[in-house]
C-alpha positions in Angstrom: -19.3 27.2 8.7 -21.7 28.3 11.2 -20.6 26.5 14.8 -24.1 24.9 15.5 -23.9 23.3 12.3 -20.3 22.0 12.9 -21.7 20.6 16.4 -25.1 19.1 14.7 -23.2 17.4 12.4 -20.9 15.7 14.8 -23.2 14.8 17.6 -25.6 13.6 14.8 -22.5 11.3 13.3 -21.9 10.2 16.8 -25.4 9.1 17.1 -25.8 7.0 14.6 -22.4 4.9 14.4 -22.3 1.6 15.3 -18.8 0.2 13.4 -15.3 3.1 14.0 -12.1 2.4 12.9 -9.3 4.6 14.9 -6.2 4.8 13.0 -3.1 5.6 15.1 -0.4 7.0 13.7 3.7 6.6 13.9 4.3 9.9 15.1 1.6 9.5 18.0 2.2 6.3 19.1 6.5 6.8 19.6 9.1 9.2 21.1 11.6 11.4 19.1 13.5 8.1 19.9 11.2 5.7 18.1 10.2 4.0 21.4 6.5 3.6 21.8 5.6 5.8 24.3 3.2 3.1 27.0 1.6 5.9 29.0 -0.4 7.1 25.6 -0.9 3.8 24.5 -2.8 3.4 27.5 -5.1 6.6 27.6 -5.6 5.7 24.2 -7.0 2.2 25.0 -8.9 3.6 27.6 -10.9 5.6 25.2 -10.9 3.1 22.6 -12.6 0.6 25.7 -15.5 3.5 26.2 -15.7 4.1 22.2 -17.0 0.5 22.5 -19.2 0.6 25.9 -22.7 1.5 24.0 -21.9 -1.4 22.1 -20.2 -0.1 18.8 -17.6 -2.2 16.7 -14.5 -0.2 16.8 -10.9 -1.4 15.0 -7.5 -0.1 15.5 -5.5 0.4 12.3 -2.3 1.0 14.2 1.1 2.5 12.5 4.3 1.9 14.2 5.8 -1.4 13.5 8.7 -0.2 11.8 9.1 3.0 14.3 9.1 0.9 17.2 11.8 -1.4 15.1 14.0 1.7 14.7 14.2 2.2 18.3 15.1 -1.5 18.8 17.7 -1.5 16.8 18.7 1.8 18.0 18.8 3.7 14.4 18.2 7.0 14.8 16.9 8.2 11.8 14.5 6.0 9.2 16.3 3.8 6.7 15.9 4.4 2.9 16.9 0.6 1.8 14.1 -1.9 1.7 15.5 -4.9 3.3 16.3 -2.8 6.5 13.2 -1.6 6.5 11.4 -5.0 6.2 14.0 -5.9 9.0 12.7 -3.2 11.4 9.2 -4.0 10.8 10.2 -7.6 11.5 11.5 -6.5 14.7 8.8 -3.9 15.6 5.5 -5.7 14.4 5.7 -8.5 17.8 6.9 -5.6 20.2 4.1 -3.6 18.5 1.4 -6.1 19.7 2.9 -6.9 22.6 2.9 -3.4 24.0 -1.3 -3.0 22.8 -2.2 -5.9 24.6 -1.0 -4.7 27.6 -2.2 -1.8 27.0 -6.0 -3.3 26.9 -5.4 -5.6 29.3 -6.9 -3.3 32.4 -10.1 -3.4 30.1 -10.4 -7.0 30.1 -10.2 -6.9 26.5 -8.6 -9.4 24.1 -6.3 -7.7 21.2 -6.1 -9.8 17.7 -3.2 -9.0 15.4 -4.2 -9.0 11.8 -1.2 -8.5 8.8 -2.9 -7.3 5.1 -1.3 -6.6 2.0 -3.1 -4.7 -1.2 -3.2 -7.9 -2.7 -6.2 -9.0 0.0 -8.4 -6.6 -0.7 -7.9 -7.2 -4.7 -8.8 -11.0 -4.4 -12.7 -11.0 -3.8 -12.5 -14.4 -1.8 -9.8 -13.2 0.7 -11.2 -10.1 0.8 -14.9 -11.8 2.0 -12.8 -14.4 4.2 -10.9 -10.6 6.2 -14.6 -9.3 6.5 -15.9 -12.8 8.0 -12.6 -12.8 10.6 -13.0 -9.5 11.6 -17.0 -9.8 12.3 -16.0 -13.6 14.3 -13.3 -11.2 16.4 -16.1 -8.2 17.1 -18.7 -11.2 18.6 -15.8 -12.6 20.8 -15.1 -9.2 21.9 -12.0 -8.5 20.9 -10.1 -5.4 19.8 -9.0 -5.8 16.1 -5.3 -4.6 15.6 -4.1 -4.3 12.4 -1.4 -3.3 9.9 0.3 -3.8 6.8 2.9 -6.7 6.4 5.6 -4.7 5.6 7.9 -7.5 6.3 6.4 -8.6 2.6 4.9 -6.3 1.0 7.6 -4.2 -1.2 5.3 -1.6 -2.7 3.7 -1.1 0.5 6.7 0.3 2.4 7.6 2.3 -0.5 4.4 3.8 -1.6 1.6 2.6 0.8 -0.1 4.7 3.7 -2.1 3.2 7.0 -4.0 6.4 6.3 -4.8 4.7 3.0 -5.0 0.7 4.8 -7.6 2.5 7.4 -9.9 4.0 4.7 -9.8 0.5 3.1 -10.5 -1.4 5.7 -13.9 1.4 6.7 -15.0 0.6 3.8 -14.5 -3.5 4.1 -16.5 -3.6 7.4 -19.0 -0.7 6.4 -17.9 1.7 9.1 -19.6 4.6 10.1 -17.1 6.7 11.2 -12.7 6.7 11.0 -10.8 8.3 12.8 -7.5 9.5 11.8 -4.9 10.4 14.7 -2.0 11.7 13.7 0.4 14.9 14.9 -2.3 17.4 13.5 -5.2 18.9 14.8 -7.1 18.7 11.2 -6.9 20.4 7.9 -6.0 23.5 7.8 -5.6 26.3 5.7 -2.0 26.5 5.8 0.6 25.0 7.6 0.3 26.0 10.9 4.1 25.1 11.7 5.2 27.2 9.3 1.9 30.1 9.0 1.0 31.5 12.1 -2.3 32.7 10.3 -3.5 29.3 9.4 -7.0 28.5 10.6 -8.5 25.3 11.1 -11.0 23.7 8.7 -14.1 22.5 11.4 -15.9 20.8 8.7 -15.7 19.9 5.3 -18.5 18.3 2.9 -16.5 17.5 -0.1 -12.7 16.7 0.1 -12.3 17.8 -3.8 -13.0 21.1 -3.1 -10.0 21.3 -0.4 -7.5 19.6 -2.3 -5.4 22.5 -2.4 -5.0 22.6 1.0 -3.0 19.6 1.6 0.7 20.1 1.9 3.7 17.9 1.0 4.8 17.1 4.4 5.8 13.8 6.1 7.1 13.0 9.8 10.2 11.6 10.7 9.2 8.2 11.7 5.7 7.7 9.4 5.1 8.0 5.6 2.0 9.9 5.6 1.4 13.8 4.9 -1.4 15.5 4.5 -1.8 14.4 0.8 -1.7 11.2 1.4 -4.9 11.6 4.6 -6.9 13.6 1.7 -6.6 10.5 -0.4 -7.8 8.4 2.3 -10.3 10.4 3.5 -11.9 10.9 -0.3 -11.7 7.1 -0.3 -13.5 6.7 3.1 -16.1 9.6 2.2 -16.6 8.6 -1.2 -17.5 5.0 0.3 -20.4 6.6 2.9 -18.0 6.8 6.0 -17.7 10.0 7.9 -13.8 10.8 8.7 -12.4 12.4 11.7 -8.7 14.1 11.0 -7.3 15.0 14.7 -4.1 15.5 17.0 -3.9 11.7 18.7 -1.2 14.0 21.4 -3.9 15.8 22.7 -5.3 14.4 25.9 -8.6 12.6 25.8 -8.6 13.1 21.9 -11.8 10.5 21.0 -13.5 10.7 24.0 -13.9 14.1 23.4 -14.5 13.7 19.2 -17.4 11.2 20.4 -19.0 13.4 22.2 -19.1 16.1 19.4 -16.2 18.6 20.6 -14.7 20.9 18.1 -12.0 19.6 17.6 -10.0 18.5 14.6 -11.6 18.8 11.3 -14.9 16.6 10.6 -15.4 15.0 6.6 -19.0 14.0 5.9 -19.6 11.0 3.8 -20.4 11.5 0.0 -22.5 9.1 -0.7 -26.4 9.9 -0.2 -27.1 6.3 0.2 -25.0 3.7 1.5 -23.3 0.9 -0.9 -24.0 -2.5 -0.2 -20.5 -4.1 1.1 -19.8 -5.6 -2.4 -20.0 -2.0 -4.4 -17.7 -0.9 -1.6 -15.3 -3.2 -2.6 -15.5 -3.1 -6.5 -15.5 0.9 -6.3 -13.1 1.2 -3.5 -10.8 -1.2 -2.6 -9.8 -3.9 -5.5 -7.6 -2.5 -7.5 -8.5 -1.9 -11.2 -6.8 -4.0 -13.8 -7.0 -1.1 -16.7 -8.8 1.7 -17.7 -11.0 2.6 -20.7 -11.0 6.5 -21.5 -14.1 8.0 -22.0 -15.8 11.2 -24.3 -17.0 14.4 -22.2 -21.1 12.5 -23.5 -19.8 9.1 -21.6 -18.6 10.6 -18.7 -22.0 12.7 -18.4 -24.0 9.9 -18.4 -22.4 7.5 -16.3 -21.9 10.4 -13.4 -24.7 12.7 -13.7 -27.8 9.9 -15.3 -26.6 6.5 -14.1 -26.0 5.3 -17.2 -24.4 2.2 -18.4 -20.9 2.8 -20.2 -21.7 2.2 -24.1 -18.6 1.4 -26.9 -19.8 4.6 -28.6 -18.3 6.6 -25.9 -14.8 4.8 -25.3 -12.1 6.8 -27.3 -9.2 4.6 -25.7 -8.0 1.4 -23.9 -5.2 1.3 -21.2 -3.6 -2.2 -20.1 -4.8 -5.9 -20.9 -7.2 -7.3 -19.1 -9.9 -10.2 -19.7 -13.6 -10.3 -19.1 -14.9 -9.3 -15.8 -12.2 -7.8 -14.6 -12.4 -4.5 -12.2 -11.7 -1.6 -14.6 -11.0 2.5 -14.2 -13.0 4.4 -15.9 -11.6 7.6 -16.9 -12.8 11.0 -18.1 -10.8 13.1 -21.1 -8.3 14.5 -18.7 -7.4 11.0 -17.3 -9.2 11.6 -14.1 -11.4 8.6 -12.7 -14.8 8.9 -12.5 -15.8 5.7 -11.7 -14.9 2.1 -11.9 -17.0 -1.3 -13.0 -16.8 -5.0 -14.0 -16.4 -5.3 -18.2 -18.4 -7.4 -20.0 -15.6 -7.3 -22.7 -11.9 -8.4 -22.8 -9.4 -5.3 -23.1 -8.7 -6.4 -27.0 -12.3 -6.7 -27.8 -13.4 -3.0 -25.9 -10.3 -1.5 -28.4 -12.2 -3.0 -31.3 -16.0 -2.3 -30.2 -15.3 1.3 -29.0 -16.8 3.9 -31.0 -19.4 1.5 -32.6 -22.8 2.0 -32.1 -25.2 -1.3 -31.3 -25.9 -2.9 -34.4 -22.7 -2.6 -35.6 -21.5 -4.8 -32.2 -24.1 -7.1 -33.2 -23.0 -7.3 -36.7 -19.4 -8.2 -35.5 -20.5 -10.2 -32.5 -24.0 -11.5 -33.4 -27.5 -10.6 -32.5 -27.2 -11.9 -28.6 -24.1 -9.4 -27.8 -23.8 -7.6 -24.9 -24.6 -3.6 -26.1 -22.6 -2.5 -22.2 -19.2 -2.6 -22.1 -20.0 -1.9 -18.0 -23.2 -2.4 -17.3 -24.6 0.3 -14.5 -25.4 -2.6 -12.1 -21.9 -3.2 -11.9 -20.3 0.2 -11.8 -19.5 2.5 -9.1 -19.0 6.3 -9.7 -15.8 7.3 -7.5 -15.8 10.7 -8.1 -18.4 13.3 -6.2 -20.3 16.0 -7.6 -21.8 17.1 -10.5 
């Protein structure tokens, strides 16, 4: 990628974002110890204070609750066994908060704590009622802090990511631009702990092409490798939001990303247009309640013509699910292209698929619904032709 390509592309990001979540990773945030290491906490409200001076939004999705817990408690490695882990989030979420408010205090600005769980951002009312909060909290002026409740949320600890929270939440409050600090300075082409020839990735316009570079790693403290930041990031891209993967150690990290240094590794958004916030929710952030699977002409014409999703081209169900319910839609391998409200109940789409129109009629009379998803209602997740 030529270098004044890289550089146009960040200063012209910079230039037009006006909502930035900054996601701070376990690993940058505490010691080899698990303490919380105050000094960077401050440098890095510092910057967040003049990420917000021309008068953007900006969000902290902040890791460390259960980190900060360890050290607490004095445990020196990170606990396999739920219940301690809930304990040490317990015990790290209020020292957590307490250290970022201090931290923001020299700023004169106000910190709110806000706890989520997947289940908010599957339940459309909750979800609205998060996005109304968090734009109340940005006209008071106040930093935004939050994190999952891992003192309740089982599969979250287990299985969930604040990568995959941050990219979530971009896409709730229409961000421009995330940020992802973590204890890497951006994809690259190997692992550079390991690969002395590994070269970083400046820019990248689709994160399915790079897929292969993501390795299986994990820190000591945090859950998320580099898999699980590609996930997030395709999330976040996919959704119009451009993503920013750097090293949160190095010094003066975002003031230098906002003002278009090469640094780290820069994702541009995937989307040509942006979604309006309700398409950003239905393709990216509720969580589907099946999946119909779909023949190589289906897939075609939802993806590549716009198309509503037609019985003729189901070839299978997945899961029980009733009408209006957020689907997957899936291509013959099982990959999801896209996902939509059905106008038809799980048991009536195995029964309709395959027909053609006037046999639906036949069954269902001559006002049926022909879509199983009607276009208006779907959202193609996956980029590219």
């Amino acid at each position: 990628m030529d270098a004044a390509v890289d550089e146009g592309k960040r200063r012209q990001t910079w230039d037009s974002a006006r909502t930035v979540v900054v996601k701070v990773g376990t690993q940058v945030l505490a010691d080899e110890a698990g303490q919380l290491s105050r000094e960077r906490m401050a440098a890095l409200a510092g910057q967040v204070d003049r990420l917000r001076q021309p008068g953007r939004r900006v969000l902290l999705v902040s890791s460390g609750a259960i980190g900060a817990g360890m050290g607490r408690l004095g445990l020196a490695t990170r606990p396999t066994e739920l219940r301690t882990l809930q304990a040490c989030a317990a015990v790290g979420q209020p020292f957590l908060m307490t250290a970022w408010e201090e931290a923001f205090s020299p700023f004169g600005c106000h910190t709110a704590q806000i706890l989520l769980t997947a289940a908010d951002f599957d339940h459309r009312v909750r979800y609205l009622n998060m996005r109304n909060t968090l734009s109340s909290l940005f006209e008071m002026g106040c930093v935004p802090i939050i994190n999952e409740n891992d003192t309740v949320s089982a599969a979250e600890i287990r299985f969930g990511d604040n990568d995959t929270l941050a990219a979530m939440v971009a896409a709730l409050v229409q961000a421009d631009a995330l940020i992802l600090l973590s204890g890497v300075n951006g994809l690259f082409t190997a692992d550079p702990r390991h690969d002395p020839t590994a070269k970083r990735v400046p820019l990248v316009r689709r994160v399915d092409d790079v897929r292969e570079l993501a390795q299986s790693t994990r820190s000591r403290l945090g859950t998320g490798g580099m898999r699980s930041k590609l996930r997030a990031t395709r999330l976040a891209a996919a959704s119009g939001t451009a993503v920013f993967l750097a090293d949160g150690g190095e010094a003066g990290v975002i003031d230098r990303l906002a003002v278009g240094d090469d640094i780290g590794t820069l994702f541009l958004p995937e989307q040509d247009q942006r979604l309006p916030a309700w398409k950003r929710w239905l393709g990216f952030t509720a969580q589907p309640s099946g999946s119909v699977h779909m023949d190589s002409g289906a897939v075609d014409a939802v993806r590549l013509r716009g198309c509503s999703l037609l019985p003729i081209g189901i070839t299978g169900v997945t899961g029980e699910f009733g009408k209006g319910a957020v689907i997957s839609l899936l291509d013959p391998t099982g990959a999801e292209i896209a996902r939509g409200l059905c106008e038809y109940s799980s048991i009536d789409i195995d029964k309709l698929r395959g027909l053609r129109t006037e046999q639906i009629r036949r069954i269902h009379g001559p006002l049926a619904t022909e879509e199983i998803v009607h276009r208006d209602n779907l959202v193609v997740t996956m980029s590219g032709a």
